[in-house]
Every structure is written in structure tokens, then in C-alpha cells.
VOTI-447124 format. One record per residue (C-alpha): residue number from 0; residue in three letters; chain; x, y, z. Coordinates in steps of 0.02 Angstrom, whole numbers, always signed. Example, Ala and Ser with C-alpha at 12.3 -4.5 7.8 and 13.67 -1.06 7.14 Angstrom:
<rs>
+-----+-----+-------+--------+--------+--------+
:   n : res : chain :     px :     py :     pz :
+-----+-----+-------+--------+--------+--------+
:   0 : ala :     A :   +615 :   -225 :   +390 :
:   1 : ser :     A :   +684 :    -53 :   +357 :
+-----+-----+-------+--------+--------+--------+
</rs>
This chain:
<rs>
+-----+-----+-------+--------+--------+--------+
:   n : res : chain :     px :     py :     pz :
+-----+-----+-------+--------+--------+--------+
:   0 : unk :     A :  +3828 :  +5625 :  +4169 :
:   1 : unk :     A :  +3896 :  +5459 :  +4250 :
:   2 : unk :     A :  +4043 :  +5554 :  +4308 :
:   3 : unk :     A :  +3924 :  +5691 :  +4398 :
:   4 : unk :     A :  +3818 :  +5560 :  +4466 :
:   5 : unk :     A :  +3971 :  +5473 :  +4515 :
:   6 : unk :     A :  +4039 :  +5637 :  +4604 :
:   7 : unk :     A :  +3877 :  +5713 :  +4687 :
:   8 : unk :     A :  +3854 :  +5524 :  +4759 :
:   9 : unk :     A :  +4006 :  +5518 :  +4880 :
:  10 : unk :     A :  +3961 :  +5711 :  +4916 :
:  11 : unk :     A :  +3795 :  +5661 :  +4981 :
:  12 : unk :     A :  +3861 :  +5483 :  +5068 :
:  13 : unk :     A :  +3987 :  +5567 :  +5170 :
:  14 : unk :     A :  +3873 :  +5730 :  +5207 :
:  15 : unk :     A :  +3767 :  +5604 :  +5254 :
:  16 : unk :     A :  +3867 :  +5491 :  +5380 :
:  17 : unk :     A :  +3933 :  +5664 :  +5466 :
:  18 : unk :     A :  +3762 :  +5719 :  +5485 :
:  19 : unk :     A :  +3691 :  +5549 :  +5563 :
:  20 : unk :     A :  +3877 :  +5548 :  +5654 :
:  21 : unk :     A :  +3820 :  +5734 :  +5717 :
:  22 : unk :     A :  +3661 :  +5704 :  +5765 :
:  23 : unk :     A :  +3728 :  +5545 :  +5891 :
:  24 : unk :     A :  +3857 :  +5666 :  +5957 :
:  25 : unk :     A :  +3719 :  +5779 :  +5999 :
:  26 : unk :     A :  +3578 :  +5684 :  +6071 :
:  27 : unk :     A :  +3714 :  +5593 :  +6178 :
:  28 : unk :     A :  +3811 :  +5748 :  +6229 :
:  29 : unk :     A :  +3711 :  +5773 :  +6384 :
:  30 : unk :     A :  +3729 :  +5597 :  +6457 :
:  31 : unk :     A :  +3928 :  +5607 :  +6410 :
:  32 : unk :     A :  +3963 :  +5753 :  +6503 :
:  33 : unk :     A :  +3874 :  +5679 :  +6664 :
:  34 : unk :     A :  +3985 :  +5522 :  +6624 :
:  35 : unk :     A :  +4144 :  +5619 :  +6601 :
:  36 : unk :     A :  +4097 :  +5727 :  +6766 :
:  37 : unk :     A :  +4083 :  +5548 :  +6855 :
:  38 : unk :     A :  +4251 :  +5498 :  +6778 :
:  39 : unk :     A :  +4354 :  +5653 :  +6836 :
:  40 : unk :     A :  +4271 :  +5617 :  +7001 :
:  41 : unk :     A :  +4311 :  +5435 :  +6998 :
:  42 : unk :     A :  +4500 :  +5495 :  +6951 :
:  43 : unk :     A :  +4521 :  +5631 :  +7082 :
:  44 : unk :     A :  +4464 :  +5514 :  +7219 :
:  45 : unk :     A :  +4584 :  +5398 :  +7165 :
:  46 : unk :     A :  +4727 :  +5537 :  +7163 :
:  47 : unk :     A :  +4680 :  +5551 :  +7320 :
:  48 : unk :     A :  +4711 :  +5371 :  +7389 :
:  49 : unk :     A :  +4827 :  +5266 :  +7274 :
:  50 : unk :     A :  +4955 :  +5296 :  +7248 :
:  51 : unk :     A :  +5020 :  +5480 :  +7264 :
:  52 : unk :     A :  +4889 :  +5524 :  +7408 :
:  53 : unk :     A :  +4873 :  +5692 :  +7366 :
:  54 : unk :     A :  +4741 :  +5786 :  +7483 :
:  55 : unk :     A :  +4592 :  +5883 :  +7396 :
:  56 : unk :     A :  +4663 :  +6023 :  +7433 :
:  57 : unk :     A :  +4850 :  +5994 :  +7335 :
:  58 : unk :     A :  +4705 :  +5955 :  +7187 :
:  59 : unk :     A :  +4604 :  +6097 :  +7187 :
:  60 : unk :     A :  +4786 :  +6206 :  +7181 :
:  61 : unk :     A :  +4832 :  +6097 :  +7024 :
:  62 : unk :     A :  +4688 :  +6158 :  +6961 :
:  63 : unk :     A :  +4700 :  +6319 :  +6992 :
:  64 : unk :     A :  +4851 :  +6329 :  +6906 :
:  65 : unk :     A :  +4777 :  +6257 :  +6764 :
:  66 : unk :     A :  +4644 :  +6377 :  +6754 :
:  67 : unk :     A :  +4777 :  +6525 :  +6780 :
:  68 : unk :     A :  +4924 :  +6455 :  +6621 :
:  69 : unk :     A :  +4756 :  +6471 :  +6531 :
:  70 : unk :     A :  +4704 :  +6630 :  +6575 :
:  71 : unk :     A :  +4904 :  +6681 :  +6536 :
:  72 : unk :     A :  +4921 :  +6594 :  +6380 :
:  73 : unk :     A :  +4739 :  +6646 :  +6325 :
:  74 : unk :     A :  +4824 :  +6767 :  +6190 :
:  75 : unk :     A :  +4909 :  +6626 :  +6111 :
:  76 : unk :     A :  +4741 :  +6509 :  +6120 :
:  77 : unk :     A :  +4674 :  +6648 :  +6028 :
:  78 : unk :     A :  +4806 :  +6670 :  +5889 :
:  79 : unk :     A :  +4798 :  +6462 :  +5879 :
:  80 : unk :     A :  +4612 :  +6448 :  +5849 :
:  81 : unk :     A :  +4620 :  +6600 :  +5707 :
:  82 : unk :     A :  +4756 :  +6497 :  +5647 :
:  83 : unk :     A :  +4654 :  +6345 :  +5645 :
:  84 : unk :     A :  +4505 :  +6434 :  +5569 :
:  85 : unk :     A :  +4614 :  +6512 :  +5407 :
:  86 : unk :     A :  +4681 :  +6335 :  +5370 :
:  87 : unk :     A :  +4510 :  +6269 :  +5383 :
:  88 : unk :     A :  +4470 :  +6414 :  +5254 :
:  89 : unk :     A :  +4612 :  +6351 :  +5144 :
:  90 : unk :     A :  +4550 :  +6165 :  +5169 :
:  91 : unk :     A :  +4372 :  +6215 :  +5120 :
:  92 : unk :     A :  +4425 :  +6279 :  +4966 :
:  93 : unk :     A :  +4566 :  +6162 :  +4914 :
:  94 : unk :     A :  +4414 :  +6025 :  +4942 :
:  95 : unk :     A :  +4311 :  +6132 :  +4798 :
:  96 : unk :     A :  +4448 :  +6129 :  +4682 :
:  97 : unk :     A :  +4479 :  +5964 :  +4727 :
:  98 : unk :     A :  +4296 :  +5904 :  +4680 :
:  99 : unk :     A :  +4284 :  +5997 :  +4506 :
: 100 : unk :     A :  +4453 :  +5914 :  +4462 :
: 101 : unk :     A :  +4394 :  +5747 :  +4491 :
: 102 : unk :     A :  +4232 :  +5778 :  +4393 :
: 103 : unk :     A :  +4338 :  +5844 :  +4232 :
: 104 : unk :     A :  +4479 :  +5686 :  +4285 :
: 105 : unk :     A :  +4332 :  +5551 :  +4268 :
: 106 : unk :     A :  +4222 :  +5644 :  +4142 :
: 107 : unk :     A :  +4370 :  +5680 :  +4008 :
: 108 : unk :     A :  +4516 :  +5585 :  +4077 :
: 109 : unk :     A :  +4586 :  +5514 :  +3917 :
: 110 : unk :     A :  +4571 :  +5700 :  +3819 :
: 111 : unk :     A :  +4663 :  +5767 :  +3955 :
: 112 : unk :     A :  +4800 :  +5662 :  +3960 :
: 113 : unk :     A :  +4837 :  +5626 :  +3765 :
: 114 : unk :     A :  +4847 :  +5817 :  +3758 :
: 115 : unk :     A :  +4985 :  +5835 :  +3874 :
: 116 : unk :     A :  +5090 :  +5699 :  +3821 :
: 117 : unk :     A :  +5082 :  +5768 :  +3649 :
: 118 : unk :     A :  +5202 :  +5909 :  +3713 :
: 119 : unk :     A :  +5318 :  +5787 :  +3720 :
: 120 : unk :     A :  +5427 :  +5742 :  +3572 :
: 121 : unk :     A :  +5342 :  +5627 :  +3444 :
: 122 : unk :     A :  +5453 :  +5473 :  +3495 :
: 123 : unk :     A :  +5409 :  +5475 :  +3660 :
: 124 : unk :     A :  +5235 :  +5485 :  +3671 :
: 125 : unk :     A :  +5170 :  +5323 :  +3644 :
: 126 : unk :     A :  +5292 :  +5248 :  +3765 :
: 127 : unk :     A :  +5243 :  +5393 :  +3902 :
: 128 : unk :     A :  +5051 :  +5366 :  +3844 :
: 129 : unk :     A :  +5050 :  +5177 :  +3867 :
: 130 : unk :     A :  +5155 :  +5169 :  +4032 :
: 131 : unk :     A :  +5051 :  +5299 :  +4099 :
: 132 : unk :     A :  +4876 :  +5213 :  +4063 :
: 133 : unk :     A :  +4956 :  +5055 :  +4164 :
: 134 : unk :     A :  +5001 :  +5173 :  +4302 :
: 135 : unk :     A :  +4835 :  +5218 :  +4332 :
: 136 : unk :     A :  +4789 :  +5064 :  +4327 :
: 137 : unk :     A :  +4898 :  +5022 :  +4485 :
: 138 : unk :     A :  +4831 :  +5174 :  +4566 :
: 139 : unk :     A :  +4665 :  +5145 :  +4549 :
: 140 : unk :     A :  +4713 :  +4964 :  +4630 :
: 141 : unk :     A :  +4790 :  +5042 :  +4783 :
: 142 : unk :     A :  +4649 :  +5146 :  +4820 :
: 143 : unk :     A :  +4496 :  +5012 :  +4793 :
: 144 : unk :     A :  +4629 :  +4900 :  +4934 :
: 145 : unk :     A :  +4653 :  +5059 :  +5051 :
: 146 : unk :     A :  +4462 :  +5077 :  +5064 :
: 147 : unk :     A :  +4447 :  +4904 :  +5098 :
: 148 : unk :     A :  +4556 :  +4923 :  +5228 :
: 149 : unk :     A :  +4489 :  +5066 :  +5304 :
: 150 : unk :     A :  +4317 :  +4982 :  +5304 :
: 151 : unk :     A :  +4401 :  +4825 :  +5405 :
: 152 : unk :     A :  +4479 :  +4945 :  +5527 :
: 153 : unk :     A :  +4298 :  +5044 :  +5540 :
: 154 : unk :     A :  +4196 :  +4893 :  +5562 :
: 155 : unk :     A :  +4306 :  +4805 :  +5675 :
: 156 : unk :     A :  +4328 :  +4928 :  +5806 :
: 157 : unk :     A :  +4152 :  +5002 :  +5795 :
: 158 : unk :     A :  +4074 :  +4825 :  +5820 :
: 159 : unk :     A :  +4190 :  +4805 :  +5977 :
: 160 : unk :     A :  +4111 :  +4979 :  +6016 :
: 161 : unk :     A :  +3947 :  +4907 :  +6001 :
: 162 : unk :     A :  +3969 :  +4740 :  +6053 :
: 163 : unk :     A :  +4033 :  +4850 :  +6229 :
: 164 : unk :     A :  +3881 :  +4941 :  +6233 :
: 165 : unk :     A :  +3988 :  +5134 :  +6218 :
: 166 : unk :     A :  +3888 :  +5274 :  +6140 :
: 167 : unk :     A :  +3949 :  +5371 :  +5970 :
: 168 : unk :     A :  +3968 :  +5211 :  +5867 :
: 169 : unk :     A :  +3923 :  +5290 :  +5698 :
: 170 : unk :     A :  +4051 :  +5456 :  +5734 :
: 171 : unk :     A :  +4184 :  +5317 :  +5777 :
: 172 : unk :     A :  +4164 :  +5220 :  +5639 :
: 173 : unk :     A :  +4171 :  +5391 :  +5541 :
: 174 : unk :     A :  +4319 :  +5433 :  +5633 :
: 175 : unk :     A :  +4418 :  +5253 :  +5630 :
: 176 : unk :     A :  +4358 :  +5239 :  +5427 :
: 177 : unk :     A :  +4443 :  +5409 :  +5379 :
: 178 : unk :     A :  +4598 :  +5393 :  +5503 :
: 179 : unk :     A :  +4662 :  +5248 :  +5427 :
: 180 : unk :     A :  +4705 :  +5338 :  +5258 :
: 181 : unk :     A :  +4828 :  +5393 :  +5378 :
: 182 : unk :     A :  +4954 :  +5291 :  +5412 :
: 183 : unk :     A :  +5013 :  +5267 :  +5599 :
: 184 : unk :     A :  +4965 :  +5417 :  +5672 :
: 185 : unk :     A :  +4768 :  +5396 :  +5626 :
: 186 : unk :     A :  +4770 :  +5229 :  +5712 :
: 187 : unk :     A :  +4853 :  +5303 :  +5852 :
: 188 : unk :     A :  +4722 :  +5447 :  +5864 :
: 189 : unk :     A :  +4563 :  +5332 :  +5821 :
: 190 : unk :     A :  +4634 :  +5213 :  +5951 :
: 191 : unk :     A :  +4641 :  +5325 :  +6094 :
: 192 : unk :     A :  +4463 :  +5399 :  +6039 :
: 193 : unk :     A :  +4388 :  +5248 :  +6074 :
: 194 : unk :     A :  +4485 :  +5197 :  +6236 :
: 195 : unk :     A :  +4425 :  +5359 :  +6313 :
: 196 : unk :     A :  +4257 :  +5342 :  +6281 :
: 197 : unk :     A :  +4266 :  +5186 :  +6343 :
: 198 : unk :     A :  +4354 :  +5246 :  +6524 :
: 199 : unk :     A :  +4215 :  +5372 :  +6534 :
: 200 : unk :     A :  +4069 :  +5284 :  +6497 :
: 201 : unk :     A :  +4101 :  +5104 :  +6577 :
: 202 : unk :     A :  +4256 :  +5105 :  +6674 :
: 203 : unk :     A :  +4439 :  +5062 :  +6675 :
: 204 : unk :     A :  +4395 :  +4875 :  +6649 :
: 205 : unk :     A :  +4306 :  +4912 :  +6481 :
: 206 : unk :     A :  +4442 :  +5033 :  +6417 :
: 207 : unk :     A :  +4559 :  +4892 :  +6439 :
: 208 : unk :     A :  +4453 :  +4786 :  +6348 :
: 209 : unk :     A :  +4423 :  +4925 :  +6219 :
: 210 : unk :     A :  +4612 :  +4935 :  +6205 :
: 211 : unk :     A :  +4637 :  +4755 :  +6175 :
: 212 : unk :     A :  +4497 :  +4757 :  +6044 :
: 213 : unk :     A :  +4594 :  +4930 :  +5952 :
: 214 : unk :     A :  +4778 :  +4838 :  +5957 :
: 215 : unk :     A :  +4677 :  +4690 :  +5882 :
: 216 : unk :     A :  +4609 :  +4765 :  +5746 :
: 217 : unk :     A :  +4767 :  +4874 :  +5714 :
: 218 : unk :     A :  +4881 :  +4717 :  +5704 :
: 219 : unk :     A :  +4778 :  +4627 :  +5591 :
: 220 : unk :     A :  +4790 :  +4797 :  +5488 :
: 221 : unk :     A :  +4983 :  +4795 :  +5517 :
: 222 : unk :     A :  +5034 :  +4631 :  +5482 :
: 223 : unk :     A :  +4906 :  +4565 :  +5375 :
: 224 : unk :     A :  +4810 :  +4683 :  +5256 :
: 225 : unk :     A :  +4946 :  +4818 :  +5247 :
: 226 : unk :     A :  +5060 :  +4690 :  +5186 :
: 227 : unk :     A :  +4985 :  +4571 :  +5098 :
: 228 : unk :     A :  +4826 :  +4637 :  +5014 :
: 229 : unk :     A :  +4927 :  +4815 :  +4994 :
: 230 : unk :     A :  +5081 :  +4724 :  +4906 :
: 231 : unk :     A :  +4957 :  +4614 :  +4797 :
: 232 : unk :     A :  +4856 :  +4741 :  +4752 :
: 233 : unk :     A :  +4988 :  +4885 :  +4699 :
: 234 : unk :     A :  +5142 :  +4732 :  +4632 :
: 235 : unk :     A :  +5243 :  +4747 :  +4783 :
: 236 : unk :     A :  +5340 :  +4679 :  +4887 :
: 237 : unk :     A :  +5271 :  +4670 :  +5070 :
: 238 : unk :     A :  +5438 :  +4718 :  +5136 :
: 239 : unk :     A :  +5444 :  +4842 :  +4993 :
: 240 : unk :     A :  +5283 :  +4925 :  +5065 :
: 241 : unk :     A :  +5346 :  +4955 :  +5241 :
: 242 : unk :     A :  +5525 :  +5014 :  +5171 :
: 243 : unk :     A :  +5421 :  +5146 :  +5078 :
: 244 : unk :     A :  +5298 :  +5197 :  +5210 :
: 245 : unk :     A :  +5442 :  +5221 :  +5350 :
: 246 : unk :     A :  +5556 :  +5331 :  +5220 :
: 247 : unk :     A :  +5397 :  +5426 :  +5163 :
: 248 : unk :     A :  +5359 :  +5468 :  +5323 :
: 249 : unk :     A :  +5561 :  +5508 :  +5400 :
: 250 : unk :     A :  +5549 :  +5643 :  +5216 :
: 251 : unk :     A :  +5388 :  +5721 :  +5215 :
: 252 : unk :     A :  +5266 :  +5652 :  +5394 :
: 253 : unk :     A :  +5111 :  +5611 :  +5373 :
: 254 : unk :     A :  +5094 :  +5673 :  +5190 :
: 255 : unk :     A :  +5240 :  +5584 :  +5138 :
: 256 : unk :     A :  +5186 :  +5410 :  +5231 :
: 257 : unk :     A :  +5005 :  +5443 :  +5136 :
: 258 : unk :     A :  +5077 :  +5470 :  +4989 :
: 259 : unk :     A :  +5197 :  +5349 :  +4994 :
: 260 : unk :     A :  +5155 :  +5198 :  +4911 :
: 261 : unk :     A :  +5041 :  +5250 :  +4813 :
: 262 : unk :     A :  +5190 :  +5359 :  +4722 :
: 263 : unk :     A :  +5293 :  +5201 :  +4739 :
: 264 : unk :     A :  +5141 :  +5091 :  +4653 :
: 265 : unk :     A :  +5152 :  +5199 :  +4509 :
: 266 : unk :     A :  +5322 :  +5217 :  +4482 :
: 267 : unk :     A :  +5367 :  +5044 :  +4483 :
: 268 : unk :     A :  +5232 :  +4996 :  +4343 :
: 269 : unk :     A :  +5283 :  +5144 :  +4232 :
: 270 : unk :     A :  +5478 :  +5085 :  +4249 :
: 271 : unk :     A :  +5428 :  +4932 :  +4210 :
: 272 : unk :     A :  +5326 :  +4958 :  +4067 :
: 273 : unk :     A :  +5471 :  +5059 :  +3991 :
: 274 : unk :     A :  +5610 :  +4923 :  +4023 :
: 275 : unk :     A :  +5487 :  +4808 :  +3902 :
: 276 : unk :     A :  +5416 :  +4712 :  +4047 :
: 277 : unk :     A :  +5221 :  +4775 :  +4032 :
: 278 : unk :     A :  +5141 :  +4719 :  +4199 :
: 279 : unk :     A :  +4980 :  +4732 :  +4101 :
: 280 : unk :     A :  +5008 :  +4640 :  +3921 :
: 281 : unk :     A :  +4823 :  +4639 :  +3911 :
: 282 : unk :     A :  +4779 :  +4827 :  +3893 :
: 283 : unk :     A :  +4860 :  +4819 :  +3728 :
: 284 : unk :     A :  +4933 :  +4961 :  +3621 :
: 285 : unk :     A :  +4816 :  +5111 :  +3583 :
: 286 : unk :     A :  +4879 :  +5258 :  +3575 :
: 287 : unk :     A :  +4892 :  +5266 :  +3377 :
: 288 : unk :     A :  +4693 :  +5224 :  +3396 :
: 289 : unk :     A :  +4659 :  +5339 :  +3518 :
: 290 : unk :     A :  +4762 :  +5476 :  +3387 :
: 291 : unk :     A :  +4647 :  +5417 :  +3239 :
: 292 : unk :     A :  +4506 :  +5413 :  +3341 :
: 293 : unk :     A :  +4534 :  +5603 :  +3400 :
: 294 : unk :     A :  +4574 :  +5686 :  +3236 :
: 295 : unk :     A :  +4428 :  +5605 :  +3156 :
: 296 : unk :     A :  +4325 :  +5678 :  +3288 :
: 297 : unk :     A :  +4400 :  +5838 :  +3260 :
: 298 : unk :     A :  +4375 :  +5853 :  +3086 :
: 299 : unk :     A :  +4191 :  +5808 :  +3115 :
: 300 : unk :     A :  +4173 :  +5969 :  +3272 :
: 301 : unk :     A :  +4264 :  +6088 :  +3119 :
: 302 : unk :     A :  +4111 :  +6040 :  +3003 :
: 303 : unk :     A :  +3973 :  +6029 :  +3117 :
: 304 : unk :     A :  +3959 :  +6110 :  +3279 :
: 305 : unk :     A :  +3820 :  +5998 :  +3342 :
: 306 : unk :     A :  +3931 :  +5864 :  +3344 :
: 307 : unk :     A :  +3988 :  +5786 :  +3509 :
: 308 : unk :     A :  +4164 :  +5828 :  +3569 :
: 309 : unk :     A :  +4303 :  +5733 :  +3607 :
: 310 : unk :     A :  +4282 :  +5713 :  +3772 :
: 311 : unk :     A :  +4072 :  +5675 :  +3768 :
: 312 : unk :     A :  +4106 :  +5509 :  +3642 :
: 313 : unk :     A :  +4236 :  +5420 :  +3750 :
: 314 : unk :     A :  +4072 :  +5309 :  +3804 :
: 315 : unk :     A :  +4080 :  +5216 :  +3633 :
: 316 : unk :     A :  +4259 :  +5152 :  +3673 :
: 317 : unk :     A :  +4291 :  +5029 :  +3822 :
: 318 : unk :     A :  +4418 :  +5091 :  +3965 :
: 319 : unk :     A :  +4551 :  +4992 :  +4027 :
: 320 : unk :     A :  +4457 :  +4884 :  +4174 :
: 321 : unk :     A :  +4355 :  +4827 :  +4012 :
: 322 : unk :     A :  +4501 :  +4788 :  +3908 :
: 323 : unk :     A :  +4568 :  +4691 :  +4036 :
: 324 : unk :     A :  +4407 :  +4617 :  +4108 :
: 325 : unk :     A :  +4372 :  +4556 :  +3911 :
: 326 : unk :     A :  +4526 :  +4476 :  +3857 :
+-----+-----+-------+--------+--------+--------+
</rs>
């Protein structure tokens, strides 16, 4: 139950945000497009007089020609947005399976993952078991401090929004908030969002304020929490979080700069554990417990059905955060 309340929850907060982001975009849609109208306006005139001087009639032909690649390429626009539309398809229901994973991952964790390492051979399995509980551990530090980060990068940018006076603060804290699980290239895009709403809505003057306010934020990201809070959080070295983040990306892009330290986090706690230098001394040694523990259980489902499974008793034992918070 706690791990289906835990699950429907974020379902409803982020339905929620996108649907109060949603309903900004459209009650201010009207009074952007007048704004953007006056902006191309403002631009064309000045087109026109600094510094190329082009006449409004070498304008109008640029457009024209615009207008006519379109109609040319309009095929290929086509094929693109079909494109777009199957891999949204594919998104959609990766997201599903995504979701009922993370309810069985939160609701029967431990079952799950003393079954599989029993494939392995006897030997081996309390090592893998232990090393593997202290992983998680590490991972579930990285991803508490990349939400925290996110949420610095959100609030920052969306209070300069505010503080500015622009329109479509809640979609751009929506936008900033999930562009920075991305690294680099989210910034970049959230960045530019919010400098162009700025240009259309107030004027060069605040975009360049808007900009200063973005590379503000984003260097305090950079140089400060990415670093620091990052390499605290996960056991690494600052340097060793940048190292991984630029070769994750040169491999793999944007999936391999996401997944990057995270992967790294994990690794390096598991090696260590296994070298007999346990990052997390506290957690103790369970898995002979959690064995006893299981086959008792077991033998109780083979003699009475009504009993509770494996998998509905693991509230009478204490996880790992309350090992650790206790001792």
C-alpha cells in the first residue's frame, strides 16, 4: 500500500503541475502571440536600419523563400512529425512499464533481488548481496541530490522570471526543473526558453537581464552543486564527477552524460565493498538473516495459504536508511 500511495502520488503531482503549467500557456497564448507579432516587427524594422539595411522589400523575398523550402520540404515535415508521433507512442508506453516496475521495485525490492543473486554460486552471494544493498544506497543518494538540484535551478530562474514580471512562470519552472536531469544540453535549452520569452515580452534589455540571471543560476549549478553536493552525496571526487560526465557524454550523448554518474556512484561503492573497504560499516551483514527469514516464511505459505507472502511482511524488518539512521 505505501508503495502505491507512494507511486500514484508523483503521478498526480506532476499531472498536476503540467496541467496548471497548461492552463498558463493557454490563458496567456493570446497576449504572447500579439507580443511575438510586436517582436518580429520590432526585428524587421531593425533589419531594416542597423546594420545590414535591407529594404522591406529584400525582407518580404526572404520570406517568401521561407514559405516556399517549406512548401518543398513539406513531405519530409510530414515523415518527421509521424516520426515524432511513433516515438512518442514508444515513450508512452516505455513510461507504463516504467511505472509498474517501480511499484513491484519499492513494494518487493528485497524478494526480488535475493532471488536473483541466488543464481549465482553459493560463495558469491553474500558478497554480491551485501555490496549490492550499499549500492543502492549510493543511488538513492544521487538521486535525492539531483532533485535538489533541479529544484535550485527551477526556483532560481523562475523567480528571476517573476521577479521580471515575464508570463509562463509555472511552465518554466516545469521546464527548467525537468531539463536539468539533463546534463548540459537541458540548461542550454531551458536557458534559451527563458531568454526568448523575455525578448518578446519586455525587450532586448530584459532578455539580457534574463540571460545574466540563466548563466547565474547555471554557474552556481556548475561549479558549486554539481561538484560539491554531487561528489558528497554519491563518494566522489568533484573532479571525478566532471571526468565521468564529459566521457559519458563523448560514448553515449545525452543518455550516457545522464547516466553517467549515477553508474559511476554505484560502481565505485560495490568495488569497494568487495576490496573489504565497506563505505557503509553500519548496514551490517544480513543476508544469512534475510535467508532464515525467507525460508521460514516459506514454510509457513506451504502450510497455510492465508499467510502473508514474502514480499507483504518486509514491513516488520527495518530497511537500510533505518539501519543506518539507528546505529
Amino acid at each position: 500500500m505505501a508503495a502505491l500511495i507512494g507511486v500514484l502520488g508523483m503521478i498526480v503531482v506532476v499531472v498536476g503541475l503540467f496541467g496548471f503549467a497548461g492552463s498558463q500557456l493557454a490563458s496567456g497564448a493570446t497576449g504572447m502571440r500579439d507580443s511575438a507579432m510586436q517582436g518580429v516587427q520590432k526585428v524587421q524594422d531593425w533589419l531594416a536600419t542597423n546594420p545590414f539595411g535591407l529594404t522591406s522589400s529584400q525582407l518580404q523575398g526572404y520570406l517568401d523563400q521561407a514559405m516556399s523550402s517549406l512548401r518543398t520540404n513539406s513531405s519530409s515535415i510530414t515523415s518527421g512529425a509521424m516520426q515524432v508521433g511513433t516515438t512518442t507512442g514508444h515513450f508512452l508506453v516505455g513510461m507504463i512499464i516504467a511505472l509498474i516496475a517501480t511499484y513491484f521495485f519499492l513494494a518487493q525490492g528485497g524478494p526480488i533481488t535475493r532471488y536473483f543473486v541466488r543464481w549465482l554460486p553459493r560463495p558469491a552471494q553474500a558478497p554480491t548481496f551485501e555490496a549490492l544493498r550499499r549500492g543502492w544506497i549510493s543511488l538513492g543518494a544521487y538521486a535525492r541530490t539531483q532533485v535538489l538540484v533541479a529544484g535550485v535551478d527551477a526556483i532560481g530562474i523562475a523567480l528571476g522570471a517573476l521577479i521580471l514580471g515575464l508570463p509562463f512562470v509555472v511552465p518554466l519552472f516545469v521546464l527548467v526543473f525537468l531539463s536539468s536531469f539533463i546534463p548540459i544540453l537541458g540548461a542550454i535549452v531551458s536557458g534559451a526558453v527563458a531568454v526568448l520569452i523575455a525578448l518578446v515580452v519586455k525587450g532586448p534589455i530584459m532578455a539580457l537581464v534574463m540571460l545574466g540571471i540563466v548563466l547565474l543560476v547555471q554557474q552556481l549549478e556548475s561549479h558549486v552543486l554539481q561538484p560539491f553536493l554531487m561528489g558528497k552525496a554519491v563518494s566522489l571526487h568533484p573532479l571525478a564527477v566532471i571526468i565521468a560526465v564529459a566521457v559519458g557524454s563523448f560514448l553515449l550523448g545525452i543518455v550516457g552524460a545522464l547516466f553517467a554518474v549515477p553508474v559511476l556512484a554505484v560502481a565505485n561503492t560495490v568495488i569497494r565493498y568487495l576490496v573489504s573497504d565497506d563505505p557503509f560499516p553500519a548496514l551490517g551483514e544480513t543476508w544469512d538473516q534475510e535467508n532464515a527469514r525467507d525460508r521460514a516464511v516459506a514454510a509457513e505459505d506451504a502450510t497455510d495459504e492465508d499467510q502473508p507472502r514474502v514480499g507483504d511482511r518486509q514491513d516488520e524488518q527495518p530497511d537500510d536508511e533505518e539501519r543506518l539512521s539507528a546505529r
